[in-house]
MIVOMAR-855818 format. One record per residue: residue number from 1; residue in one letter; x, y, z of N, C-alpha, C in turn. Coordinates in steps of 0.001 Angstrom, whole numbers. Layout:
// MIVOMAR-855818
{NUM "a" {X Y Z} {X Y Z} {X Y Z}};
...
//
This chain:
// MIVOMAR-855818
{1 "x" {209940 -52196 -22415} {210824 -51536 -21454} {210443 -51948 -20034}};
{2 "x" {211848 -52119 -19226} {211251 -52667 -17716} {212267 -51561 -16727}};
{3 "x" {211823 -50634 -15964} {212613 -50050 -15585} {214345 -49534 -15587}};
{4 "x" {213341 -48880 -17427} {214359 -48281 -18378} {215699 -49173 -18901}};
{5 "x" {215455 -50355 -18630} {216449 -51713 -18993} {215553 -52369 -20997}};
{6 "x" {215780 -51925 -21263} {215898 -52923 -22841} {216027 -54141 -22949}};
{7 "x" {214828 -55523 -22549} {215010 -56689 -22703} {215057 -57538 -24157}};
{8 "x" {216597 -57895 -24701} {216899 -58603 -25776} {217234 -59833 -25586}};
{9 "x" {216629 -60417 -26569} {217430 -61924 -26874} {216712 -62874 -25963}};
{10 "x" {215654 -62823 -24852} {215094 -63320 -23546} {214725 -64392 -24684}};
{11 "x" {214053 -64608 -25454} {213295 -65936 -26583} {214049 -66157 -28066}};
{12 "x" {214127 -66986 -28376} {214539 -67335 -29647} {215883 -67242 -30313}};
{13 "x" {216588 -67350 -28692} {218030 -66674 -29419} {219452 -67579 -28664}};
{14 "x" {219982 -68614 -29470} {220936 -69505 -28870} {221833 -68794 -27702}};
{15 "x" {221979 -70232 -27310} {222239 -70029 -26227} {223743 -70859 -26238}};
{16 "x" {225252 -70110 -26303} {226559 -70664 -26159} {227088 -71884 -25165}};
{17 "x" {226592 -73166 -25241} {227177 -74106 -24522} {228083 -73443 -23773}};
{18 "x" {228213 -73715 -22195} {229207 -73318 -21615} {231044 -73501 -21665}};
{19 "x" {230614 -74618 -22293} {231908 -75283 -22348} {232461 -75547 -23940}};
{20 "x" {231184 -74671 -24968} {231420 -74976 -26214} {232945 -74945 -26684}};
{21 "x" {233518 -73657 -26543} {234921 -73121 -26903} {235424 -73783 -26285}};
{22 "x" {236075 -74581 -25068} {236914 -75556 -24654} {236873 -76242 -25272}};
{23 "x" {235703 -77123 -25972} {235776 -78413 -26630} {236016 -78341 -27879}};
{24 "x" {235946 -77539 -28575} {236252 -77065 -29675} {237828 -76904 -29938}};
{25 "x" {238876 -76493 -29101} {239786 -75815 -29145} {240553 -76605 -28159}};
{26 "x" {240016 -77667 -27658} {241102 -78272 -27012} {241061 -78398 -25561}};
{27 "x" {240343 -77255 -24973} {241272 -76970 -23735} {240062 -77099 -22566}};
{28 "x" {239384 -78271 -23027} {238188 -78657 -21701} {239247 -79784 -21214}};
{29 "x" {238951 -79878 -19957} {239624 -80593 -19148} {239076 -81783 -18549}};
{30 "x" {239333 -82981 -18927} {238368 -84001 -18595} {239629 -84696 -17587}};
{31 "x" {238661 -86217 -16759} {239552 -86468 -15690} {240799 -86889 -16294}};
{32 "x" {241426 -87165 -17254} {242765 -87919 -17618} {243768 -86383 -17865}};
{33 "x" {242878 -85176 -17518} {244038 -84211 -17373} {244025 -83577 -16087}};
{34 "x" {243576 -83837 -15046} {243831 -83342 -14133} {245450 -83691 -13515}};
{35 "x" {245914 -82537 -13263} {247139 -82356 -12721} {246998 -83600 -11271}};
{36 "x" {248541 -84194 -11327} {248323 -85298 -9901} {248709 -85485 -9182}};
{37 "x" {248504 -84774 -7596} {249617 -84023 -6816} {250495 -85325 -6650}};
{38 "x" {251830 -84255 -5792} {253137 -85114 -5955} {252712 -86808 -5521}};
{39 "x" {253667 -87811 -5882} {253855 -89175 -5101} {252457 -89507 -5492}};
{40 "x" {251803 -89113 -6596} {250620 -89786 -6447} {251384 -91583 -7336}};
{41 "x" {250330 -92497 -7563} {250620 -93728 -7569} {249671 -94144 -9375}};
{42 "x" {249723 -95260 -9301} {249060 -95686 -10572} {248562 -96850 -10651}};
{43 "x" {247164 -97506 -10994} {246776 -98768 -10734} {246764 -99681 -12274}};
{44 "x" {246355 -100837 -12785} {246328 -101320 -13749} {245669 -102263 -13418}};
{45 "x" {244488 -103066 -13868} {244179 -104407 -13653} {244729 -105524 -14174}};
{46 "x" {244240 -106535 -13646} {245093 -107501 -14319} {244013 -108430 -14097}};
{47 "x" {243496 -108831 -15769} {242162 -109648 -15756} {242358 -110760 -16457}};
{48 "x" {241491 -111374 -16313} {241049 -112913 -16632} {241112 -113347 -18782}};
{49 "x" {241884 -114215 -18880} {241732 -114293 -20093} {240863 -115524 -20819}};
{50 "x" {240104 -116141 -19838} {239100 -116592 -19919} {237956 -116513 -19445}};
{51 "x" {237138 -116825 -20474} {235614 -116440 -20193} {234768 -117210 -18903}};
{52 "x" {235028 -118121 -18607} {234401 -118893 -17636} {235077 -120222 -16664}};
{53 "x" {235504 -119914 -15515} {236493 -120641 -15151} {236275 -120657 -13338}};
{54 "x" {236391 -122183 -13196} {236437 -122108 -11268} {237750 -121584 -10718}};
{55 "x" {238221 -120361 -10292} {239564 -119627 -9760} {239880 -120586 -8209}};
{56 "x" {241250 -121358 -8983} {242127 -121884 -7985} {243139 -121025 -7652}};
{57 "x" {243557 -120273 -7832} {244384 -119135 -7130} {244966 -118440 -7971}};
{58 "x" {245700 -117385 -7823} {246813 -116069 -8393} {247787 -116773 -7822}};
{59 "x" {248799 -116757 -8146} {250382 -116531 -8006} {251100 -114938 -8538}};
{60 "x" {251360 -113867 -7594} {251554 -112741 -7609} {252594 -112471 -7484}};
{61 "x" {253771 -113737 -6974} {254803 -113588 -6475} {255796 -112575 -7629}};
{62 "x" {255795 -112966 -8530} {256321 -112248 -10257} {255997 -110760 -9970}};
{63 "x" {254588 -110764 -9470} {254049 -109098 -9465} {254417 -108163 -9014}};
{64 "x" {254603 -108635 -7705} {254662 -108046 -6477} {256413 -107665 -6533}};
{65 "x" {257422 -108424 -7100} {258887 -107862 -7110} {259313 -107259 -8087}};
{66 "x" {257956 -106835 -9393} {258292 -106523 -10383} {258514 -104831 -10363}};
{67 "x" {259789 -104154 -10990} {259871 -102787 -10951} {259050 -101971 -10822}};
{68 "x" {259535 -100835 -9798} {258208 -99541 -9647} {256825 -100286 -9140}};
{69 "x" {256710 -101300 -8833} {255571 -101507 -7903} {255402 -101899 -6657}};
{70 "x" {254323 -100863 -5823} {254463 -100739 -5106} {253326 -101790 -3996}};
{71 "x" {252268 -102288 -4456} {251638 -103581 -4239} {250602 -104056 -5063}};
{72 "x" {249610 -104854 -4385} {248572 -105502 -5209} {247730 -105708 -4253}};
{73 "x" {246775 -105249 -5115} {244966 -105317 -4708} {244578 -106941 -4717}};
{74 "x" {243689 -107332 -3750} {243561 -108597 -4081} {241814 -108210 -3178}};
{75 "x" {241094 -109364 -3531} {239979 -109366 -2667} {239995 -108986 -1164}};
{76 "x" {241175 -110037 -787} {241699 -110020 1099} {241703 -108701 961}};
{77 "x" {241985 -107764 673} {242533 -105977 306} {241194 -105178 534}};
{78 "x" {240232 -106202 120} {238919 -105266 375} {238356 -104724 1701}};
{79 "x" {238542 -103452 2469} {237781 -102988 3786} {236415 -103015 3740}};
{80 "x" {235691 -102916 3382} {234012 -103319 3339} {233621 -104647 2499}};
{81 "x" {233263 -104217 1823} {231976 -105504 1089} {232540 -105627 -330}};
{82 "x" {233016 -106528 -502} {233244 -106629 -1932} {232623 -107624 -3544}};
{83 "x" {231952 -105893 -3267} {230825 -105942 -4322} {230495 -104569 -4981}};
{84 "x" {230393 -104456 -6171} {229885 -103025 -6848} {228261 -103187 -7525}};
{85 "x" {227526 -104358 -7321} {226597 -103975 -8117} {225370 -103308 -7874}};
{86 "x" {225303 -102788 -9147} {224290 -101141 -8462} {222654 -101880 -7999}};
{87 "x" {222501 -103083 -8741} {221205 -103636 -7860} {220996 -104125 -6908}};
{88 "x" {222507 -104027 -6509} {222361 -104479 -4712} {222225 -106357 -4529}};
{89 "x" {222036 -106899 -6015} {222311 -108627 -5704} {223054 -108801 -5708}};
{90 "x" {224448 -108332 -4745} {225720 -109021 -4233} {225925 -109915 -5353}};
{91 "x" {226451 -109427 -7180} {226667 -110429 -7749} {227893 -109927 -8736}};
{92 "x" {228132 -109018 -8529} {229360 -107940 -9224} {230554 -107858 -8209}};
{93 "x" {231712 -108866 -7676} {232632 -108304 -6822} {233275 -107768 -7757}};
{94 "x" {234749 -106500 -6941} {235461 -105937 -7550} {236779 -106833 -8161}};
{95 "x" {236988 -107823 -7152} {237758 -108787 -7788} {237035 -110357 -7150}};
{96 "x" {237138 -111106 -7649} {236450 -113070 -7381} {237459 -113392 -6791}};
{97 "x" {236533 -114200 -5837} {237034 -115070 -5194} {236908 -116547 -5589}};
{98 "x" {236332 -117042 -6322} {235714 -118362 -6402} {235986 -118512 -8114}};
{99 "x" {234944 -117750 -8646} {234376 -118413 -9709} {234650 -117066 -11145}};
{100 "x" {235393 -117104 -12311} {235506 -116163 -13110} {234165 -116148 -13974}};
{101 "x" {234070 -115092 -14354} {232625 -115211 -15163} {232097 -114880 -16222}};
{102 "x" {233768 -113842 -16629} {233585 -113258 -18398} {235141 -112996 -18808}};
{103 "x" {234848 -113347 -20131} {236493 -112893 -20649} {236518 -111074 -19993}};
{104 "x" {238322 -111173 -19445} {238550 -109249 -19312} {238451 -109287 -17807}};
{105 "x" {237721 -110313 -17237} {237182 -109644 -15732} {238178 -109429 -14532}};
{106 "x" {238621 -108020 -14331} {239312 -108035 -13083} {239406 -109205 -11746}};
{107 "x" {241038 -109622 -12111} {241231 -110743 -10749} {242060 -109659 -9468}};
{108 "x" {242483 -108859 -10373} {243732 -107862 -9063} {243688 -106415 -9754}};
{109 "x" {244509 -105953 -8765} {244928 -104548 -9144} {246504 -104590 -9142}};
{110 "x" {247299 -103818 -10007} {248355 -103132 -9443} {248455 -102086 -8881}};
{111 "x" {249492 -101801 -8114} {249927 -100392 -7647} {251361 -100398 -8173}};
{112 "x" {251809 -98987 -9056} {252982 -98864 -9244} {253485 -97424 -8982}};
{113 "x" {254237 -96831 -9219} {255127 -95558 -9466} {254412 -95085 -10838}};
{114 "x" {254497 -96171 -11848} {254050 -95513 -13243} {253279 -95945 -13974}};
{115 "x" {252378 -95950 -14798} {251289 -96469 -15609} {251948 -97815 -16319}};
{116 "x" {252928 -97475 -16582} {253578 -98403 -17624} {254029 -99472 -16554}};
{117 "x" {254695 -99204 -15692} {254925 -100145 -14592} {254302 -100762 -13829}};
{118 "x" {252848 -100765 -13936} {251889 -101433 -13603} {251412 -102115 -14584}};
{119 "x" {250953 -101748 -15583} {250668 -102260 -17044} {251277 -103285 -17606}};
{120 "x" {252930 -103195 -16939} {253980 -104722 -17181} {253864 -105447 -16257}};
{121 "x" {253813 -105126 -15256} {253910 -106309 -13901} {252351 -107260 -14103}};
{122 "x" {251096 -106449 -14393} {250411 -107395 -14404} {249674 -108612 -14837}};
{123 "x" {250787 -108132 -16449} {251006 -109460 -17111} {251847 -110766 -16594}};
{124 "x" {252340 -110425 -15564} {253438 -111277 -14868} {252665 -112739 -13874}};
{125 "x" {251109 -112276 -13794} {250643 -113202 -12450} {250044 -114612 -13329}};
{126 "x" {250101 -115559 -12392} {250235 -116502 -12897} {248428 -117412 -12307}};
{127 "x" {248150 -116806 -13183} {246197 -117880 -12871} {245758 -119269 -13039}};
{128 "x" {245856 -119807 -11683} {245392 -121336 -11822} {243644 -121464 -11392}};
{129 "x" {243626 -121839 -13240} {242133 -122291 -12964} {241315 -123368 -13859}};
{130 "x" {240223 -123330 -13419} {239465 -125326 -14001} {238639 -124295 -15331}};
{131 "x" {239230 -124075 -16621} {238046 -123239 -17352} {236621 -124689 -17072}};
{132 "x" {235643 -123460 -17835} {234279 -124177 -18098} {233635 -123978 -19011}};
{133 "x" {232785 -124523 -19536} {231640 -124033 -20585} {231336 -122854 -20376}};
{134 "x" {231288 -121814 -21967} {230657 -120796 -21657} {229279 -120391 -22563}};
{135 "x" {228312 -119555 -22771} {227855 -119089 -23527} {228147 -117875 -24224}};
{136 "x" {228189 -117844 -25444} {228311 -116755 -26044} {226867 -115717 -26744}};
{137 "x" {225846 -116199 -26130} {224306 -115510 -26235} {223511 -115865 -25004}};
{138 "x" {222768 -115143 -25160} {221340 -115126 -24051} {220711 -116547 -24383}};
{139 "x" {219964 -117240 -25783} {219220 -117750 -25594} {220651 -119372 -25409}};
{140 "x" {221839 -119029 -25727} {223108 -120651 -25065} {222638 -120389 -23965}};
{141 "x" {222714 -119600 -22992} {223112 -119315 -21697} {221716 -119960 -21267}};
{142 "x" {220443 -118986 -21532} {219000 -120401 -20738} {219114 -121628 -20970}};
{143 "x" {219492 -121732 -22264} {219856 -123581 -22814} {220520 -123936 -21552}};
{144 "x" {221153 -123624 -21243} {222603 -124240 -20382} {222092 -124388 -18982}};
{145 "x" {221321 -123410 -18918} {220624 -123302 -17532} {221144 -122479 -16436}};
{146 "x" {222182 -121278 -17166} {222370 -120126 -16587} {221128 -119313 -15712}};
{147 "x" {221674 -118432 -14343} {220358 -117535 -14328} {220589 -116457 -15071}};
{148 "x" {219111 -116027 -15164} {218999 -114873 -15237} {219473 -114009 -14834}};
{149 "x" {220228 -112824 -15738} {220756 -111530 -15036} {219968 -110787 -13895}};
{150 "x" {218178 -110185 -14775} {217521 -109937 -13912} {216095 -110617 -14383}};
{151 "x" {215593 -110865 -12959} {214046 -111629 -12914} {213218 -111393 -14322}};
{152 "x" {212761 -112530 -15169} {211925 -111914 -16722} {211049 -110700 -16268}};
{153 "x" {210754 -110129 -17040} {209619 -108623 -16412} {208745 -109609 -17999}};
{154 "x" {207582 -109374 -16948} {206147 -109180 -18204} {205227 -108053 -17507}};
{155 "x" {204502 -107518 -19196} {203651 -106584 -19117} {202324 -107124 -19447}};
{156 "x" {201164 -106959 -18501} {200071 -107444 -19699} {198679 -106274 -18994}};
{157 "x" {197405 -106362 -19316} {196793 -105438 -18730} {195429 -106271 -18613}};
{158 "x" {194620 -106529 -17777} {193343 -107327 -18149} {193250 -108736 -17759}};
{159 "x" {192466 -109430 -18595} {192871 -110960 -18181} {193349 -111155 -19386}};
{160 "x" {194636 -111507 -19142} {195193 -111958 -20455} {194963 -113359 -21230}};
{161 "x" {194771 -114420 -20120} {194689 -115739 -20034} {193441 -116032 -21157}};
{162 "x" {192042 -115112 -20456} {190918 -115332 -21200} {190876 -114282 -22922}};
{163 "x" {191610 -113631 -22796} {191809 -112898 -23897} {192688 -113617 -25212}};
{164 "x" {193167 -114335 -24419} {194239 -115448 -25440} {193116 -116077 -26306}};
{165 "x" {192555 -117007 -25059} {191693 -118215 -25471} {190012 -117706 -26637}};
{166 "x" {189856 -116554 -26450} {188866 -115965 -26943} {189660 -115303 -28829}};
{167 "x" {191054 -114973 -29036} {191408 -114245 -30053} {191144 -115508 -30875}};
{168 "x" {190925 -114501 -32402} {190351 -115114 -33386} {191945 -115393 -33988}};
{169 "x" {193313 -114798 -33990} {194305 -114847 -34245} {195479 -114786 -33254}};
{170 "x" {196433 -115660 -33036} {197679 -115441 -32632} {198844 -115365 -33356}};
{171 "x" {199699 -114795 -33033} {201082 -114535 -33417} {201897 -114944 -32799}};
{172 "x" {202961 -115871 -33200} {204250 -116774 -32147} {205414 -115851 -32589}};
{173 "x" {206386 -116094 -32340} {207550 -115623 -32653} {208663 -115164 -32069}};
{174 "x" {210081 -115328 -32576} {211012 -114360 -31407} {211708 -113514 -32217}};
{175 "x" {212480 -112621 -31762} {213309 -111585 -32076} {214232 -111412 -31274}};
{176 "x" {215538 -111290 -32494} {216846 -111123 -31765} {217572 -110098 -32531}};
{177 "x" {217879 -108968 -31426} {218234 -107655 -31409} {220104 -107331 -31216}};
{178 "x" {220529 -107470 -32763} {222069 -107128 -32092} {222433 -105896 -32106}};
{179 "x" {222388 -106134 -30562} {222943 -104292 -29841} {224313 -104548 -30553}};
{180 "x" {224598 -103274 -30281} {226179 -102707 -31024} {226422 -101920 -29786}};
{181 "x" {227934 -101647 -29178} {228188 -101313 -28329} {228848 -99498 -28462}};
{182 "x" {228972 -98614 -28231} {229684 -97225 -28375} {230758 -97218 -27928}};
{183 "x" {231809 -96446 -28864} {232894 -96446 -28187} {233014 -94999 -27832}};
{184 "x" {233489 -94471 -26211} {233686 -93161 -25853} {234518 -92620 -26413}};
{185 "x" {234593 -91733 -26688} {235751 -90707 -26669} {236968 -90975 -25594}};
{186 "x" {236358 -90699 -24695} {236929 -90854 -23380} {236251 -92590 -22789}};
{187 "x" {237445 -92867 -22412} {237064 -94341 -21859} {237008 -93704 -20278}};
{188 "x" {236606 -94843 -19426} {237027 -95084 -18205} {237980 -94422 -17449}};
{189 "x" {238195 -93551 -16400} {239045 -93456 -15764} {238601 -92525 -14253}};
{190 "x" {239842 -92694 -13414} {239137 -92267 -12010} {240362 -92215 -11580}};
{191 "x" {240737 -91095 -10607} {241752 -90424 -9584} {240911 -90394 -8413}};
{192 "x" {241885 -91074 -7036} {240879 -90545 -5795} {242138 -89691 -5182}};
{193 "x" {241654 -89501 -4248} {242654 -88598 -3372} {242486 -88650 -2372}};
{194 "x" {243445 -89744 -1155} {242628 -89657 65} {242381 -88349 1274}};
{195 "x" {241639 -88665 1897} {241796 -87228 2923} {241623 -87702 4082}};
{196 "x" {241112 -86993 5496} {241816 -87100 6948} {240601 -88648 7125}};
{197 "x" {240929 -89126 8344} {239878 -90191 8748} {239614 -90832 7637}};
{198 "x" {238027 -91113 7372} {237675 -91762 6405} {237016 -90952 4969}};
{199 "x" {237651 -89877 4869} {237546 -88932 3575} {238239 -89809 2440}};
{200 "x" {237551 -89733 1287} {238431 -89847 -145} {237573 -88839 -1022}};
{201 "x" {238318 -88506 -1952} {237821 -87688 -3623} {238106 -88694 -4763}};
{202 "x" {237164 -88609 -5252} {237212 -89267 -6322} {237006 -88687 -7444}};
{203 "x" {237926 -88352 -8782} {237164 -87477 -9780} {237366 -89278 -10926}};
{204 "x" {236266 -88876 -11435} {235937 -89779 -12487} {234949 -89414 -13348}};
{205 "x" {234871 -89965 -14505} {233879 -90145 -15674} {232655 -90829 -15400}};
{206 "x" {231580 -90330 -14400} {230171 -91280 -14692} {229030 -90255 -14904}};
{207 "x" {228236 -91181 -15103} {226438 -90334 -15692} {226111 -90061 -14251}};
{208 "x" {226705 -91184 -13119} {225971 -91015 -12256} {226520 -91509 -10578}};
{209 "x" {226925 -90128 -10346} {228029 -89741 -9453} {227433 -90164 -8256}};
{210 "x" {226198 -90176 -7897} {225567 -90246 -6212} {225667 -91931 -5973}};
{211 "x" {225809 -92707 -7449} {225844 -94491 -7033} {227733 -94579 -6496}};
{212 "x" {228910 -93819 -7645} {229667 -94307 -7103} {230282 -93811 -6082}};
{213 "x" {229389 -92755 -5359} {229518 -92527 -4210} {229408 -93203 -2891}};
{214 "x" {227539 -93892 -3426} {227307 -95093 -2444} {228525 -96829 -2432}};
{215 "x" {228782 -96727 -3564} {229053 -98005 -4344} {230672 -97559 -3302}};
{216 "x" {231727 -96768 -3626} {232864 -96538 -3049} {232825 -96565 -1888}};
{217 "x" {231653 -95860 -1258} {231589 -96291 461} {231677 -97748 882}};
{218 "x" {230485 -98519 378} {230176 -99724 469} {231535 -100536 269}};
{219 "x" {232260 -100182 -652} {233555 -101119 -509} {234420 -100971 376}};
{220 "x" {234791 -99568 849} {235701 -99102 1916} {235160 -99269 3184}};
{221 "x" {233407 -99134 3309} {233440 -99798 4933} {233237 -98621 4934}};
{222 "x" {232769 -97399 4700} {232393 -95942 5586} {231098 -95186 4960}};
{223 "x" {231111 -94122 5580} {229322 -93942 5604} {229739 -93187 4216}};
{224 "x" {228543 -92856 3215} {228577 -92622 2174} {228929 -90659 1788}};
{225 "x" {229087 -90264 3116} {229095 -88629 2899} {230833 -88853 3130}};
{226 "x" {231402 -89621 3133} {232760 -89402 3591} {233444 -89921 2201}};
{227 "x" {232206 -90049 1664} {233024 -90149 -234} {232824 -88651 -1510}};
{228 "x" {233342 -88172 -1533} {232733 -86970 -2507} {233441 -87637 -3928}};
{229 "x" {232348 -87640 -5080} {232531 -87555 -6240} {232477 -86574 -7041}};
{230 "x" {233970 -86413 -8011} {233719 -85208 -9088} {233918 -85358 -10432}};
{231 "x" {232513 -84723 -11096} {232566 -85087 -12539} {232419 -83825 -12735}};
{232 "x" {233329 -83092 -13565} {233361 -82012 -14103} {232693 -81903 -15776}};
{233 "x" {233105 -82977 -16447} {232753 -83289 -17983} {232462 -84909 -18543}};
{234 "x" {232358 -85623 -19253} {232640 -87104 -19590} {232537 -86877 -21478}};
{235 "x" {233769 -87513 -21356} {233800 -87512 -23050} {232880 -88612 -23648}};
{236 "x" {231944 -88607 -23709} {230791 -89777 -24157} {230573 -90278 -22826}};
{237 "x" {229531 -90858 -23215} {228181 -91568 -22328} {226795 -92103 -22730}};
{238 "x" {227025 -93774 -23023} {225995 -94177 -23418} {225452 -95039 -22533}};
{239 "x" {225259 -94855 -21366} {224590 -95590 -20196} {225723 -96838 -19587}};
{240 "x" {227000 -96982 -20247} {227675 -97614 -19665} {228512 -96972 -18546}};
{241 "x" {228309 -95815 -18806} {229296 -94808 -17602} {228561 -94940 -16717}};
{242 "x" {227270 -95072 -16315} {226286 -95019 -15596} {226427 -96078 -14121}};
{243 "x" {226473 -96975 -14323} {227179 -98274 -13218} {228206 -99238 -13666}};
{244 "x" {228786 -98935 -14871} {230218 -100008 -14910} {231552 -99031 -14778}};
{245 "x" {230997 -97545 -14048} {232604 -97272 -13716} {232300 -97291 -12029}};
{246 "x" {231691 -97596 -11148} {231634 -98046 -10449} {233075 -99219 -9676}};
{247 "x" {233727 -100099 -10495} {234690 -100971 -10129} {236035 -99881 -10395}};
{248 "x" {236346 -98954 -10932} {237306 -98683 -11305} {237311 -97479 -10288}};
{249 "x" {236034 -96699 -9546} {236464 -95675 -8581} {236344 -96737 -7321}};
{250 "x" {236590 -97620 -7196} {236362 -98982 -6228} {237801 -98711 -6092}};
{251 "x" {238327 -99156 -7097} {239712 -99812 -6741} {240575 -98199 -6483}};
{252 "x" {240749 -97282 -7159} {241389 -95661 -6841} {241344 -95965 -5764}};
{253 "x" {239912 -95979 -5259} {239724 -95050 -3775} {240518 -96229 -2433}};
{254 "x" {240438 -97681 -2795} {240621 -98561 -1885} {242208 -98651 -1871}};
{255 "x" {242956 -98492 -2996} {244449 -98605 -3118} {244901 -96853 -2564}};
{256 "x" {243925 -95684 -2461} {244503 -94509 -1970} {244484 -94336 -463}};
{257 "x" {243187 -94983 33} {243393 -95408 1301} {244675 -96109 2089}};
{258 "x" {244834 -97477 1567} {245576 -98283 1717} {246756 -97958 1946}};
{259 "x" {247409 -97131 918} {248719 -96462 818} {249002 -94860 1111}};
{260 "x" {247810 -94050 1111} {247694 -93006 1547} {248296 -91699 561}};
{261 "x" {248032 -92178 -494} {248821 -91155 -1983} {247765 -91545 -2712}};
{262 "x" {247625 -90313 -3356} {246405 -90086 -4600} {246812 -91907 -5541}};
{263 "x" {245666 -92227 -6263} {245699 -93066 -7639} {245224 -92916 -8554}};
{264 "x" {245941 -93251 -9556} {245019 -93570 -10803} {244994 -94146 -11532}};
{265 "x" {243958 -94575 -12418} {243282 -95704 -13245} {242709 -95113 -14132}};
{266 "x" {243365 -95984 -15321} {243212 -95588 -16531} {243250 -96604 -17451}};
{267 "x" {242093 -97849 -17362} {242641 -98843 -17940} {242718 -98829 -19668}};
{268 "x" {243010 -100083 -20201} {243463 -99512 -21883} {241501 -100196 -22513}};
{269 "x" {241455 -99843 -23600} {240055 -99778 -23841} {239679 -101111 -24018}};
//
C-alpha cells in the first residue's frame, strides 16, 4: 500500500502496444493515407533502364505536353546540392548528370495532377546514352577496377605481421554471402507540404527522420530546422528505410517548393 493507492500490475504484466488495435483492424494510418490538402500534385520517376551508361541527354519534350502534367524535375531543378548521400561522399545525386550507374536509377521526376498521369508521361522521355560494361557482383566489379563503395575496413589487434610469420597454421579462404533483400509492407513514400519562406513538411516512411531532414535541406539550399520530418508509423523496416528514402523526400519537398502545392510520391515497388 502507498498512500492508500493499491499498486497492480507495476511487474510482470503486458503491456498493450499502443497502436496494437489499429494494426490489427485496419485503421493505423501510415503515410499513403494521409488525407492531401486540396490542389495537392503527384510525382513519378522516370528511371534508367540500363545498368551502366555515359548520359547524353533526356529528350522530355513528349513529357512535358503529356496530359495532367504539370512539369519535370531535372538536375538544373535542383536549389542546393544535388546529392543525397548520407556519407557525405558527394556520390548519390538525386538525378545524374553525366554518368548512369544502376539499372532503376532516377534520371527525372514528374509532376502531374494524378498518379497515373505522371506514371504515363514518364514513360514518354526519350534517353540518349553510350551503355557500358557492367558488373553484376562485388568480386566483377574489383576485377574491372571499380571503386570501392566504402574504404576496405580491417580489424586486427597486436602485431599481426609477426603473429602470421610465427603461426604453426594458416587458413586461406573466401566467403560469399547471398544477402536476400525484404520486401516492406509498406514501400517508399513521402508527402511534403510547403510552408511560408523556406519551411517544408515532409511526412514519410524512414528509420531515420533527423538524416532526411539534413539530407532535404542540403538539396533545397536551407538551414536544416526549416525542414520538419514526420513519421508517425513505417510498415516494415529493414535498414533500407534508413538512408535510401532520403531521394524520394528530396524530390516531394523540391517539386513542393517549386510549385508551391503539397506532393506526392509513391513510387511502384
Amino acid at each position: 500500500m502507498k498512500d492508500n493507492v493499491t499498486i497492480t500490475g507495476a511487474v510482470h504484466q503486458d503491456r498493450i502496444h499502443d497502436s496494437a488495435t489499429k494494426h490489427v483492424t485496419g485503421r493505423a494510418d501510415y503515410t499513403d493515407d494521409i488525407a492531401l490538402p486540396e490542389g495537392a500534385l503527384h510525382a513519378y520517376l522516370g528511371v534508367s533502364d540500363v545498368a551502366h551508361a555515359t548520359l547524353k541527354g533526356i529528350d522530355l519534350t513528349a513529357v512535358r505536353s503529356a496530359p495532367g502534367v504539370i512539369g519535370v524535375l531535372t538536375a538544373e531543378d535542383i536549389p542546393g546540392v544535388n546529392d543525397v548521400s548520407p556519407t557525405g561522399r558527394n556520390d548519390e545525386p538525386v538525378f545524374p548528370t553525366e554518368k548512369i550507374e544502376f539499372h532503376g536509377q532516377p534520371l527525372f521526376a514528374v509532376i502531374a495532377d494524378t498518379r497515373d498521369a505522371a506514371r504515363r508521361a514518364a514513360t514518354l522521355a526519350q534517353v540518349d546514352c553510350e551503355v557500358l560494361p557492367h558488373a553484376l557482383d562485388p568480386q566483377a566489379a574489383i576485377t574491372a577496377g571499380y571503386p570501392h563503395v566504402t574504404p576496405p575496413l580491417k580489424l586486427e589487434r597486436g602485431d599481426v605481421e609477426a603473429g602470421r610469420k610465427g603461426a604453426a597454421n594458416r587458413i586461406t579462404g573466401r566467403m560469399e554471402v547471398g544477402g536476400q533483400d525484404h520486401m516492406y509492407l509498406e514501400g517508399h513514400i513521402a508527402c511534403a507540404i510547403p510552408g511560408e519562406d523556406d519551411d517544408v513538411q515532409v511526412h514519410c516512411s524512414t528509420q531515420h527522420p533527423s538524416e532526411a531532414q539534413h539530407m532535404v535541406a542540403h538539396v533545397l539550399g536551407v538551414p536544416s530546422n526549416a525542414v520538419t520530418v514526420n513519421v508517425r508509423r513505417m510498415g516494415g523496416g529493414f535498414g533500407g528505410k534508413e538512408s535510401q528514402m532520403n531521394l524520394f523526400c528530396a524530390v516531394a519537398a523540391v517539386a513542393a517548393k517549386k510549385w508551391n502545392r503539397a506532393v506526392k510520391i509513391r513510387p511502384d515497388r
